[in-house]
C-alpha positions as CSV (number, residue, x, y, z in Angstrom):
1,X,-20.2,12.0,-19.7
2,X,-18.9,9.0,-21.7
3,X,-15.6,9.4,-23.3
4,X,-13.1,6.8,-25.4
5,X,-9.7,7.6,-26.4
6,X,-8.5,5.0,-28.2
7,X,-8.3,1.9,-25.9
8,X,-9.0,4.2,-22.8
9,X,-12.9,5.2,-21.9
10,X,-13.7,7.3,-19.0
11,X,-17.2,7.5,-18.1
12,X,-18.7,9.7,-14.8
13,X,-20.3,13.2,-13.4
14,X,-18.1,16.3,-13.0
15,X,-19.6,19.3,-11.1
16,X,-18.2,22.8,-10.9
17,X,-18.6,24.3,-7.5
18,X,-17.6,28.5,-7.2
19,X,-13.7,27.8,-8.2
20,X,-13.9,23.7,-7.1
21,X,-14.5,21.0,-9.4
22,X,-16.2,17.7,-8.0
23,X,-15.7,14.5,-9.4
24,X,-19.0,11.8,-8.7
25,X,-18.1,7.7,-9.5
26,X,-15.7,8.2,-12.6
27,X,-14.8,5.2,-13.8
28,X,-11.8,4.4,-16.3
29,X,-10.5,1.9,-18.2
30,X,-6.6,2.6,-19.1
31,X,-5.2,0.2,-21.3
32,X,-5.5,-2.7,-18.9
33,X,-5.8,-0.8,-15.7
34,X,-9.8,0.0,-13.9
35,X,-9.8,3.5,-12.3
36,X,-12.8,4.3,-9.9
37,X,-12.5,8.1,-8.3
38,X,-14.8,10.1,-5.9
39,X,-13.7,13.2,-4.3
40,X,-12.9,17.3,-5.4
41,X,-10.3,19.1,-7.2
42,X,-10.6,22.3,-4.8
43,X,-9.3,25.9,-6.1
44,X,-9.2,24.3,-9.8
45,X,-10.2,27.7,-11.4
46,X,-7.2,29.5,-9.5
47,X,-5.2,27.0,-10.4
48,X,-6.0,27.1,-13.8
49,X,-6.1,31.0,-14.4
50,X,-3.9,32.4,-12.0
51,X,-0.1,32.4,-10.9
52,X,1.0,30.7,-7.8
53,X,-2.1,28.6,-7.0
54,X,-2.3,25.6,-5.7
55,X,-4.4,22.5,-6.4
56,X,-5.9,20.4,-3.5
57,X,-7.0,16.8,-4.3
58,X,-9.1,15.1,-2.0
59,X,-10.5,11.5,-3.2
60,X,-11.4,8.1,-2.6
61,X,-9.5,5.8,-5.7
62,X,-10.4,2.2,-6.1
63,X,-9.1,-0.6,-8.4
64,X,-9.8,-4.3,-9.2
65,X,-6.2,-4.1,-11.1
66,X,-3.8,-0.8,-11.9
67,X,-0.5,-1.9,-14.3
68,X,1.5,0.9,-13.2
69,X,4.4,0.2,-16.1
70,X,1.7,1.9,-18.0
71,X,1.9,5.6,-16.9
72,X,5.4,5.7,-17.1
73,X,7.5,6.3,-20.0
74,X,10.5,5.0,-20.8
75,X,13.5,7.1,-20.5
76,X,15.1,8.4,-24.2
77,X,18.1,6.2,-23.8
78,X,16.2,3.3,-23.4
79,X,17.1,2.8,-19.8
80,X,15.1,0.9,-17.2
81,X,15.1,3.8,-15.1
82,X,12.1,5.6,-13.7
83,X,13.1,9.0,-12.7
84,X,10.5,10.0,-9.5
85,X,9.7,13.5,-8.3
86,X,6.7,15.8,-6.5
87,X,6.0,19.5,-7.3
88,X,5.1,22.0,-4.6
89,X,1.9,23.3,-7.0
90,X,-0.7,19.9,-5.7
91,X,-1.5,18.6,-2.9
92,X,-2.9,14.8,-3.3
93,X,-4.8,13.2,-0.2
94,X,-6.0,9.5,-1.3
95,X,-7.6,6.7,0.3
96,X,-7.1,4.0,-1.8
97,X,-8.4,0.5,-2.5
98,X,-6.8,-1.8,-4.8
99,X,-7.5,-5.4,-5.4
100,X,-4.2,-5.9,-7.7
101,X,-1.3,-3.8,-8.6
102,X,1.7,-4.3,-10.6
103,X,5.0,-2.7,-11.1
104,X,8.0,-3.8,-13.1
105,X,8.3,-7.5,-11.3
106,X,6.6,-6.0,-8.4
107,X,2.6,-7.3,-7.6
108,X,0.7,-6.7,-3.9
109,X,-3.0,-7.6,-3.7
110,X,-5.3,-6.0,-1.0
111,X,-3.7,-2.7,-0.9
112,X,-5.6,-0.2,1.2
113,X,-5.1,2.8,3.5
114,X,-4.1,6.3,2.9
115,X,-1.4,8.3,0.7
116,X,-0.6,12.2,1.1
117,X,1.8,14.0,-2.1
118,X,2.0,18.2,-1.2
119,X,5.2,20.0,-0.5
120,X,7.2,18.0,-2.4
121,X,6.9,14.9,-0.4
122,X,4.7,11.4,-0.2
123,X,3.3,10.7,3.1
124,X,1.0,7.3,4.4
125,X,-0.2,7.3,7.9
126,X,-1.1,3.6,7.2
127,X,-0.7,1.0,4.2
128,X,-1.8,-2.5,4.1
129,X,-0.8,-4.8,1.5
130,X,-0.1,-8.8,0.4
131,X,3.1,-9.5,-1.6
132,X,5.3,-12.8,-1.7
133,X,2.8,-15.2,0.1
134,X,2.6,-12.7,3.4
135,X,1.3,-9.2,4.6
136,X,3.3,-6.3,5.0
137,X,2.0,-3.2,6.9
138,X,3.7,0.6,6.7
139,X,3.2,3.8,7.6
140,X,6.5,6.1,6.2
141,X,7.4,9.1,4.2
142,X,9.3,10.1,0.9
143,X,11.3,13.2,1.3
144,X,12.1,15.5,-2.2
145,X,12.7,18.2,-1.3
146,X,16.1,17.5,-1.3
147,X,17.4,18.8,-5.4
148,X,19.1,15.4,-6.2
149,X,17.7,13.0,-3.5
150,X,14.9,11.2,-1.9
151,X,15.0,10.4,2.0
152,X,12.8,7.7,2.9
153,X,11.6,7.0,6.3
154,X,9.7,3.9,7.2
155,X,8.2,1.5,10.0
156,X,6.5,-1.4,8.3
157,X,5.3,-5.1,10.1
158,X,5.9,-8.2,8.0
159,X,4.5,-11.3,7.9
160,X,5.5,-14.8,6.3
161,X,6.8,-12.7,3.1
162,X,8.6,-15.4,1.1
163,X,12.3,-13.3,1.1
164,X,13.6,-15.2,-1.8
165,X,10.1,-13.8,-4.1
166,X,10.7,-10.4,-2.4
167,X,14.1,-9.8,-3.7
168,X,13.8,-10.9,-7.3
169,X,10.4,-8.7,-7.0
170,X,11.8,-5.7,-6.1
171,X,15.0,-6.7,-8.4
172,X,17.3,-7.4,-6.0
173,X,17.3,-3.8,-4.6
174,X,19.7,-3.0,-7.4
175,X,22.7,-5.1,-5.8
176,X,24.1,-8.3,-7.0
177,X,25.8,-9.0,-3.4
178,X,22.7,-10.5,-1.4
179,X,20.7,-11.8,-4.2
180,X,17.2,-13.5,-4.6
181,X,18.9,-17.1,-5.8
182,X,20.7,-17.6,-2.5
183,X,17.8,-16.7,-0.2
184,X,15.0,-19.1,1.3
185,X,12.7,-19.0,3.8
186,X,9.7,-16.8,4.9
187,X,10.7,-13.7,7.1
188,X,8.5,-11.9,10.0
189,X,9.3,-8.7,11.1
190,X,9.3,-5.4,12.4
191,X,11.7,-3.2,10.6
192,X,12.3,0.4,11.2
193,X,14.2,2.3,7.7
194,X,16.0,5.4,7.0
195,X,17.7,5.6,3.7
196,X,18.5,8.3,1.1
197,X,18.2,7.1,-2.2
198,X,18.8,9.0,-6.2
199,X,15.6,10.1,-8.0
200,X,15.9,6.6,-10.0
C-alpha cells in the first residue's frame, strides 16, 4: 500500500494474523526523517476492541536520518520543554539502526542496539553510538513509574568525546555552573549513573 499525507508517504505490506498484525519493509518518509520497520503488532485486535489489553511491539527500525524535534510538539506556553512519559497499555521491544539522529542541539551517528518501553519504563541492554568526535557505549534504564519523576540508571563507556561539544549539545545539562565555554579537552571514561530527574 502506498500512502502520502501531505509531505509524509508511507509505503509497505501489512498482514493480519488471528488478532496480530504484521508489518513487512514499511518504509516512511516524515517530513525529513526515513523510517524503515519490520516486525508484529501482537494482540492488536484485543487491543483495539476490548478493555485492558495490551499491545506488544516487536520490530526491527532502521534510519539513514530521524529529526526527532519533529514528533514533538511544543508545549502551549511556548516553552522549550518536552514533557516524557510511558503508559502500562504497550510494550515496545526495538532493535534499532540509525545512521543519523538529531535532537534539539543533540546529533549521534551509528546508533545501534536494542531499546525495551512496557511497564511504564525504557530499558537497553546495549546502545552504541558516535557524538562529539568519540563513541559512547550504554546499557541503562528509565524508571516512570514514579507519578512525578524519572529514575535513571546507567553504565556507559566513553571514548575521546570532545566534553566542551558534549555539554553545549546536551545544553549544558540545564545548569549555568559548569558550562560548555569553560571546558576543553576530550574525555575517556567509564561512568556509572543514578539520578532522578522531573518529567521535563
Amino acid at each position: 500500500f502506498p500512502v502520502t499525507i501531505g509531505s509524509s508517504s508511507i509505503n509497505g505490506a501489512l498482514h493480519l494474523r488471528e488478532d496480530d498484525m504484521v508489518l513487512e519493509n514499511i518504509t516512511a518518509k516524515l517530513g525529513s526523517s526515513d523510517i524503515q520497520v519490520s516486525g508484529s503488532f501482537d494482540n492488536l485486535v484485543g487491543f483495539l476492541l476490548l478493555n485492558n489489553q495490551r499491545l506488544d511491539v516487536r520490530a526491527s527500525l532502521s534510519s539513514n536520518f530521524v529529526d526527532l524535534n519533529e514528533f514533538f510538539v511544543e508545549s502551549p506556553s511556548g516553552t522549550d520543554s518536552t514533557a516524557i512519559s510511558f503508559t502500562n497499555q504497550h510494550r515496545f521491544a526495538l532493535d534499532v539502526d540509525i545512521a543519523q539522529l538529531k535532537f534539539r542541539k543533540f546529533q549521534a551517528t551509528s546508533i545501534t542496539g536494542s531499546i525495551v518501553v512496557g511497564d511504564a519504563q525504557l530499558n537497553s541492554s546495549g546502545l552504541t553510538f558516535s557524538t562529539c568526535g568519540g563513541e559512547i557505549k550504554l546499557v541503562g534504564s528509565i524508571d516512570g513509574r514514579p507519578a512525578d519523576q524519572l529514575r535513571i540508571q546507567c553504565s556507559s563507556q566513553i571514548r575521546n568525546v570532545n566534553i566542551s561539544t558534549l555539554f553545549q549539545q546536551m545544553g549544558n545539562f540545564g545548569q549555568t555552573t559548569l558550562i560548555d565555554k569553560n571546558l576543553k579537552g576530550n574525555l575517556s571514561a567509564k561512568v556509572e549513573m543514578q539520578s532522578v530527574w522531573d518529567r521535563h
